[in-house]
N, CA, C and O of each residue as an XYZ file, in Angstrom:
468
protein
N       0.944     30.465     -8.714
C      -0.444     30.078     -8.829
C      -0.708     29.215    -10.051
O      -1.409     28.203    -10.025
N      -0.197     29.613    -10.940
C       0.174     28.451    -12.088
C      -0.111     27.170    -12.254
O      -1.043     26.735    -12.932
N       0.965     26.312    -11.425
C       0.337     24.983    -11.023
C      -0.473     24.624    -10.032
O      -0.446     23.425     -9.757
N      -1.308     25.420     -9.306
C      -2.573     25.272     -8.209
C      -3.444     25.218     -9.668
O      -3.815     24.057     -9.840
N      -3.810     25.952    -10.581
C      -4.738     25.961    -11.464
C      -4.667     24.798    -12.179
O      -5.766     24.301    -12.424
N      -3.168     23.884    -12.819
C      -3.499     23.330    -13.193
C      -3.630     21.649    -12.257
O      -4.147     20.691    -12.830
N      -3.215     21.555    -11.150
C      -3.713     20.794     -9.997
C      -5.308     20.771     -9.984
O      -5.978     19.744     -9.871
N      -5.796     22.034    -10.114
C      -7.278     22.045     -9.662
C      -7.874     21.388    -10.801
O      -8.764     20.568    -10.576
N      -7.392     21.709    -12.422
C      -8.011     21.045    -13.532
C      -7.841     19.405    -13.556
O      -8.662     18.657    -14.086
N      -6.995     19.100    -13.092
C      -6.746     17.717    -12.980
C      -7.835     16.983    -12.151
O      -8.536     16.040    -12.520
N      -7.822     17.745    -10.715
C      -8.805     17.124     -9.977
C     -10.153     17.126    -10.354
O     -10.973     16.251    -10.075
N     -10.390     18.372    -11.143
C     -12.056     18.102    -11.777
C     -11.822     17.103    -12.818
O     -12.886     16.484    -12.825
N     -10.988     16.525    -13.790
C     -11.254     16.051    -14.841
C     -11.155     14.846    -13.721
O     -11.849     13.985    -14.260
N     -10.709     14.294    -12.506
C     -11.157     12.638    -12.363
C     -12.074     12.872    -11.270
O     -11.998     11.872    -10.556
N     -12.949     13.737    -10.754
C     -14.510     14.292    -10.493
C     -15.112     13.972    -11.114
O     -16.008     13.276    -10.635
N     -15.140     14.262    -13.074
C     -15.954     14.344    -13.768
C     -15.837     13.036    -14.044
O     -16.929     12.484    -14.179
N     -14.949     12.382    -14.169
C     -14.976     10.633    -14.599
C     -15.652      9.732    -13.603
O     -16.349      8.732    -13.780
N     -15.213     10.431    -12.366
C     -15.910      9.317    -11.113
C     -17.446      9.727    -10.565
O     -18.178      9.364     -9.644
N     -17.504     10.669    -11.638
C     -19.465     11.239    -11.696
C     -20.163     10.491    -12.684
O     -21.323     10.104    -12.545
N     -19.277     10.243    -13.926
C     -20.042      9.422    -15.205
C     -19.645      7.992    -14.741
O     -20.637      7.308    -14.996
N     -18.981      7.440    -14.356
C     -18.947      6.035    -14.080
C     -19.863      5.949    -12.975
O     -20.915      5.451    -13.377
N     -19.897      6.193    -11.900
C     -20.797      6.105    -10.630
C     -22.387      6.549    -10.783
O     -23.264      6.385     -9.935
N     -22.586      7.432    -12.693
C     -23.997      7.611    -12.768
C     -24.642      5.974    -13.220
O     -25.839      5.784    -13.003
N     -23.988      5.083    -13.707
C     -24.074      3.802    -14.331
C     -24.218      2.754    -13.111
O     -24.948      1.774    -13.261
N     -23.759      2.893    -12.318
C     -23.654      2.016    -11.122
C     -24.965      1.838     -9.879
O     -25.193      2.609     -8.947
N     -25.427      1.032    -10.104
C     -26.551      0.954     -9.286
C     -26.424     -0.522     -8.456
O     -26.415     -1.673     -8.894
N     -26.338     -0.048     -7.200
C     -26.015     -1.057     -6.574
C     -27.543     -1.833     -5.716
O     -28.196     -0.901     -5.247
N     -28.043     -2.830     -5.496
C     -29.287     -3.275     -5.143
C     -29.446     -3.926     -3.645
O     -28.590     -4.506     -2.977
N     -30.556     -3.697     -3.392
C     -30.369     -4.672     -1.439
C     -30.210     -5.896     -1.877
O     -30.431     -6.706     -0.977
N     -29.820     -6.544     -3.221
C     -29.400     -8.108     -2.847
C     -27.942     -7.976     -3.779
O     -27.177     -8.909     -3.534
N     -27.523     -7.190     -4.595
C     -26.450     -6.971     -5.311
C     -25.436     -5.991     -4.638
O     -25.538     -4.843     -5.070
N     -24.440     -6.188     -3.637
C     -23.690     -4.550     -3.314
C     -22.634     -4.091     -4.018
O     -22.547     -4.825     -5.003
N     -21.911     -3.394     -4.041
C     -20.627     -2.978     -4.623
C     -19.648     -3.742     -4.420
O     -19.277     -4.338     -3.409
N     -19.222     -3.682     -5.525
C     -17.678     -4.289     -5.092
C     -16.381     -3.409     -5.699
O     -15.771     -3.650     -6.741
N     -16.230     -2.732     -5.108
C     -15.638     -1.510     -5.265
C     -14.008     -1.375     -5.349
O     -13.603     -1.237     -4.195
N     -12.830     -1.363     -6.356
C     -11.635     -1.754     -6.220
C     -10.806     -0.224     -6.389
O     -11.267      0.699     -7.062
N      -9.942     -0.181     -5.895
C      -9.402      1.158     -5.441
C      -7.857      0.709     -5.640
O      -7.213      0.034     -4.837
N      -7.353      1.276     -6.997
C      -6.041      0.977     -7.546
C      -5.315      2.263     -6.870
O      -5.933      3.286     -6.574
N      -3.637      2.039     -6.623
C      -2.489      3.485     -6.731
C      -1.650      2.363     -7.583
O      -1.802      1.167     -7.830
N      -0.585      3.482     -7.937
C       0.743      3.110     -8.500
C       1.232      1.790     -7.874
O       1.426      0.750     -8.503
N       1.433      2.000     -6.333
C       2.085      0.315     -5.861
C       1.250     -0.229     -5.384
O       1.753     -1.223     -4.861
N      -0.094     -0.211     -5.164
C      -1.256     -1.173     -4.286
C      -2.443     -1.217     -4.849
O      -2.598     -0.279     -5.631
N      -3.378     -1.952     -4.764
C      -4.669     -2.200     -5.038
C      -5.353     -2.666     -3.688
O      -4.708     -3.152     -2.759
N      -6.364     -2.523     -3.675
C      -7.733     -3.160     -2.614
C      -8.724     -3.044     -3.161
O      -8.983     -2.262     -4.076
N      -9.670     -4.123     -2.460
C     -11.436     -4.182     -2.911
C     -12.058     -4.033     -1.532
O     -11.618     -4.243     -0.401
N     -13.278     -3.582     -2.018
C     -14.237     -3.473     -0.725
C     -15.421     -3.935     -1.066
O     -15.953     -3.040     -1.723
N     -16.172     -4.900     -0.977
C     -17.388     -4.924     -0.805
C     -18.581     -4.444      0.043
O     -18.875     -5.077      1.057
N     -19.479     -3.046     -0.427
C     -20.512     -2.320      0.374
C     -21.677     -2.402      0.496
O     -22.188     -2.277     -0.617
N     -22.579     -2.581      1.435
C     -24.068     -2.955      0.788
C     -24.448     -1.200      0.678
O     -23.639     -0.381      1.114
N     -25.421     -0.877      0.211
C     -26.266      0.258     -0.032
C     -25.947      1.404      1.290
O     -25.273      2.433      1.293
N     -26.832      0.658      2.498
C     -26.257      1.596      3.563
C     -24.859      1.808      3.918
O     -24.752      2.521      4.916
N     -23.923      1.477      3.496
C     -22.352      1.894      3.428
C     -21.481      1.349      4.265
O     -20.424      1.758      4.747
N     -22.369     -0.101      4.413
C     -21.668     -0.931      5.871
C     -20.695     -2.105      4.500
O     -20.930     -2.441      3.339
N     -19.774     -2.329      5.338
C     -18.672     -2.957      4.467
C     -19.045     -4.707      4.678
O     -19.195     -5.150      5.817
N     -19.143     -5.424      3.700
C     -19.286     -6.942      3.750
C     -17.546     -7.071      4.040
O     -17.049     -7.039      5.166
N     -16.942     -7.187      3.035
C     -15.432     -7.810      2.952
C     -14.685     -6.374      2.517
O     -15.216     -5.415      1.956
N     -13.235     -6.525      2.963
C     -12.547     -5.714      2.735
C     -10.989     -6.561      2.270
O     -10.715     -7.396      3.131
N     -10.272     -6.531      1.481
C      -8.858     -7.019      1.037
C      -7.854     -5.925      0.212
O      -8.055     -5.149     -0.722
N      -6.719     -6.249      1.006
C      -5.822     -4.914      0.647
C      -4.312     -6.116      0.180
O      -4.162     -7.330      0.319
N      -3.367     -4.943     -0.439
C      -2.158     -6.040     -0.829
C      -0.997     -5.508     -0.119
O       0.187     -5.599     -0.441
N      -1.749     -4.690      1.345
C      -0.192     -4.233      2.298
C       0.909     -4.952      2.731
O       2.022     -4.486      2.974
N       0.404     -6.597      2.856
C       1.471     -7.003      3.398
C       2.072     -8.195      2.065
O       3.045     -8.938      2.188
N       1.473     -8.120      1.252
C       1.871     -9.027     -0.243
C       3.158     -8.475     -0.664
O       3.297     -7.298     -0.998
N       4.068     -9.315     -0.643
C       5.458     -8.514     -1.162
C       5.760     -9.581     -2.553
O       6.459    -10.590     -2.464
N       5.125     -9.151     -3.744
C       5.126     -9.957     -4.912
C       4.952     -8.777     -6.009
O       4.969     -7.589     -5.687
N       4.759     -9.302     -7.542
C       4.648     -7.988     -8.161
C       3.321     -7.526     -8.067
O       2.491     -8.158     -7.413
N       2.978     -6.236     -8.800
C       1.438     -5.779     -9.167
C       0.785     -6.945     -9.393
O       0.009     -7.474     -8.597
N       1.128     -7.418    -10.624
C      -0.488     -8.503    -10.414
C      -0.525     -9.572     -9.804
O      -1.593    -10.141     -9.579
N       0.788    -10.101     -9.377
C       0.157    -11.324     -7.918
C      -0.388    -10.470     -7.024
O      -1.434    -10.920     -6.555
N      -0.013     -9.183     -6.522
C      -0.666     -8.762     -5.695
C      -2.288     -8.679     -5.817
O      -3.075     -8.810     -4.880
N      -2.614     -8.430     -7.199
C      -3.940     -7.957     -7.691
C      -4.897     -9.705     -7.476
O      -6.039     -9.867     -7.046
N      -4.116    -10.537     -7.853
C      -4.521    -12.008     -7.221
C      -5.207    -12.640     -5.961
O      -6.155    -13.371     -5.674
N      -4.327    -12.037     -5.458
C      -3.884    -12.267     -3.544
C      -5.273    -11.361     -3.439
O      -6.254    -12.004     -3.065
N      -5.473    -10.028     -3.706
C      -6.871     -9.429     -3.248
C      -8.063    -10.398     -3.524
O      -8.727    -10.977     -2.664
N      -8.268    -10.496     -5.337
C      -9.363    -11.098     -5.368
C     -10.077    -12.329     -4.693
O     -11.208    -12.697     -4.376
N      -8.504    -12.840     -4.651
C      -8.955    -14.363     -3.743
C      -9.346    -14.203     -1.982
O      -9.694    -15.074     -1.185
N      -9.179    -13.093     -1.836
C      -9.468    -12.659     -0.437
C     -11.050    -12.063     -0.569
O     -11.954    -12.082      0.267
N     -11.024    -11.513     -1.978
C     -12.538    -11.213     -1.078
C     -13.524    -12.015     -1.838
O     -14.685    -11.732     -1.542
N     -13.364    -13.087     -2.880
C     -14.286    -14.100     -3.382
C     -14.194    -14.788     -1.919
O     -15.361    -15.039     -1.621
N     -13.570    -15.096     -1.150
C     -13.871    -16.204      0.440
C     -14.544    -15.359      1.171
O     -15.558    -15.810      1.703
N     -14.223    -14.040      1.390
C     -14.861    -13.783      2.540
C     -16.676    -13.543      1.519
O     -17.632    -14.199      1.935
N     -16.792    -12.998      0.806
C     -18.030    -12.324      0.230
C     -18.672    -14.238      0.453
O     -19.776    -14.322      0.991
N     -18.030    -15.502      0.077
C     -18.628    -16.378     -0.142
C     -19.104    -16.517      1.219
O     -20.265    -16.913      1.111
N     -18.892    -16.431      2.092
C     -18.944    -17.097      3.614
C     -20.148    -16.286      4.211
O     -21.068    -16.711      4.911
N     -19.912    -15.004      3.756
C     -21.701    -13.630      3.965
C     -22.341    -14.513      3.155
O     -22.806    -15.199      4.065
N     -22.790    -15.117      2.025
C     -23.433    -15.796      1.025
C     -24.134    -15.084      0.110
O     -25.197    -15.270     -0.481
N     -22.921    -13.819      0.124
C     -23.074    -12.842     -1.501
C     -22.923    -13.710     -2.405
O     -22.228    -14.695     -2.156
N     -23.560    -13.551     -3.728
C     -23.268    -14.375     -5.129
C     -22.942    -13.360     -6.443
O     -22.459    -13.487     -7.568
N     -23.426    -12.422     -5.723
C     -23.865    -11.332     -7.159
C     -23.638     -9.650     -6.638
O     -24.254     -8.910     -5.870
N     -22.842     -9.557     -7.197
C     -22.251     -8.174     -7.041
C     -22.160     -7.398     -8.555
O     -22.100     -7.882     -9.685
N     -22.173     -6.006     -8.095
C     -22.108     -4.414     -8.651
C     -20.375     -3.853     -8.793
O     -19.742     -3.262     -7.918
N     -19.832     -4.298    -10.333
C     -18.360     -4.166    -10.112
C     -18.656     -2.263    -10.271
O     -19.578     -1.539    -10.645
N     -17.645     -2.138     -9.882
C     -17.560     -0.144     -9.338
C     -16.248      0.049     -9.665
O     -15.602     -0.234     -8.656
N     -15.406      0.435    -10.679
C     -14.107      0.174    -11.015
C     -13.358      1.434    -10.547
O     -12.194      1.709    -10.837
N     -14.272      2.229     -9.707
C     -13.740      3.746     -9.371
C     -13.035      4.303    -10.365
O     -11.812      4.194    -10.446
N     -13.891      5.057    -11.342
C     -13.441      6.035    -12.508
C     -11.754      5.054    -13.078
O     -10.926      5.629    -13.784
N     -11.654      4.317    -12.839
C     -10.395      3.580    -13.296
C     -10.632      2.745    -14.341
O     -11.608      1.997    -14.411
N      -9.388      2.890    -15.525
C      -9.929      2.082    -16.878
C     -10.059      0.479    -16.584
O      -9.258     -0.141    -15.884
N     -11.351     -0.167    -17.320
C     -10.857     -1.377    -17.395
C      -9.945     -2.264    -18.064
O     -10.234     -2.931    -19.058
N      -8.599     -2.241    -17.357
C      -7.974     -2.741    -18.025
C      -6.936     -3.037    -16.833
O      -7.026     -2.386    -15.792
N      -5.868     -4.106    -17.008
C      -4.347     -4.686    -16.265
C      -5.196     -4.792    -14.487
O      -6.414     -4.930    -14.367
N      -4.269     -4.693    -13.339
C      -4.728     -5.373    -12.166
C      -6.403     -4.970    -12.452
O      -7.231     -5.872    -12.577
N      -6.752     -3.653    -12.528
C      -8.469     -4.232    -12.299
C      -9.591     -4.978    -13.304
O     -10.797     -5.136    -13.115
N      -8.884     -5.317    -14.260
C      -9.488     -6.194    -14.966
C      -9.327     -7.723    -14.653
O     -10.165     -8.561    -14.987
N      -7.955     -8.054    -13.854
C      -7.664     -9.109    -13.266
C      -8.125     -9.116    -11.916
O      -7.463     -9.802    -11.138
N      -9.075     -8.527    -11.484
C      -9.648     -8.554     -9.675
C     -10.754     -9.198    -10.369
O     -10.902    -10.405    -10.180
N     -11.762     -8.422    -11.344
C     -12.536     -8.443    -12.185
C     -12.673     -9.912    -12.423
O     -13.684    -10.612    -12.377
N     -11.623    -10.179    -12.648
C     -11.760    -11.725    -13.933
C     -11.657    -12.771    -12.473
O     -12.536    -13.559    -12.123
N     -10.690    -12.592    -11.955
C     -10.481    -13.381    -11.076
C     -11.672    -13.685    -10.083
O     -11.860    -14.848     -9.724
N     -12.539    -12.586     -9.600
C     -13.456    -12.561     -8.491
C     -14.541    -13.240     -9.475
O     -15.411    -13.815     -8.820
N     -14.737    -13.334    -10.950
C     -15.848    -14.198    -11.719
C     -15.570    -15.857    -11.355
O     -16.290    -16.777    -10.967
N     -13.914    -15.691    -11.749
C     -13.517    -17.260    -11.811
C     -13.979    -17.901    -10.597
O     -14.174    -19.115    -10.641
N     -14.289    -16.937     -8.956
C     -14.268    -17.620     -8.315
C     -15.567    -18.115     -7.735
O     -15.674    -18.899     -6.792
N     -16.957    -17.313     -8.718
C     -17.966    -17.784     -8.681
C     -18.816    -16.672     -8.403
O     -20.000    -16.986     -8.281
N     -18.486    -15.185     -8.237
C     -18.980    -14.024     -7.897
C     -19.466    -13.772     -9.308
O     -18.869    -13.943    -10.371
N     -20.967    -13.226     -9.016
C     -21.834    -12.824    -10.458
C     -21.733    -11.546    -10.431
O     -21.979    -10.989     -9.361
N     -21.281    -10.605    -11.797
C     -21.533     -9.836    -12.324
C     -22.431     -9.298    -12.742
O     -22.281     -8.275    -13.410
């Protein structure tokens, strides 16, 4: 039982992170989320409006390059599609994840490509 207890502490401490980041996040009917969802070997973004319907979605399943070309290859997938809905201005949502390495580069990259913060 040992490590179930400390499994369970783990899972509340990134509960409690993805409760204080997500209390900051306010997403608007003309601003939606843009929501990036890091693991160890993959990244994806999603863009959501309010009611929970998805604008763009980009994943790096079939990118066989390192972490951050992969982290590249996303952003540039969903600065085209979000451009083509004629989103301009989005709600970054970094899902309790630090800003810093690929999601600071989805981040930077999805600015460069004309998406407002």
């Amino acid at each position: 039982m040992f490590v179930g207890s400390i499994l369970k502490a783990k899972q509340d401490r990134y509960a409690a992170k993805k409760r204080r980041t997500n209390a900051v996040i306010k997403a608007t009917a003309s601003a939606p989320r843009l929501l990036v969802i890091r693991s160890l070997a993959h990244i994806s973004a999603q863009v959501i409006w309010l009611d929970g319907s998805i604008i763009a979605y980009a994943t790096d399943k079939d990118v066989k390059w390192t972490k951050s070309e992969k982290a590249f290859a996303v952003w540039k997938q969903i600065a085209e599609m979000t451009q083509k809905k004629w989103v301009n201005t989005v709600v970054f949502d970094r899902n309790w994840r630090i800003y810093h390495g690929r999601v600071a580069q989805v981040a930077a990259g999805a600015r460069e490509w004309g998406l407002q913060f």
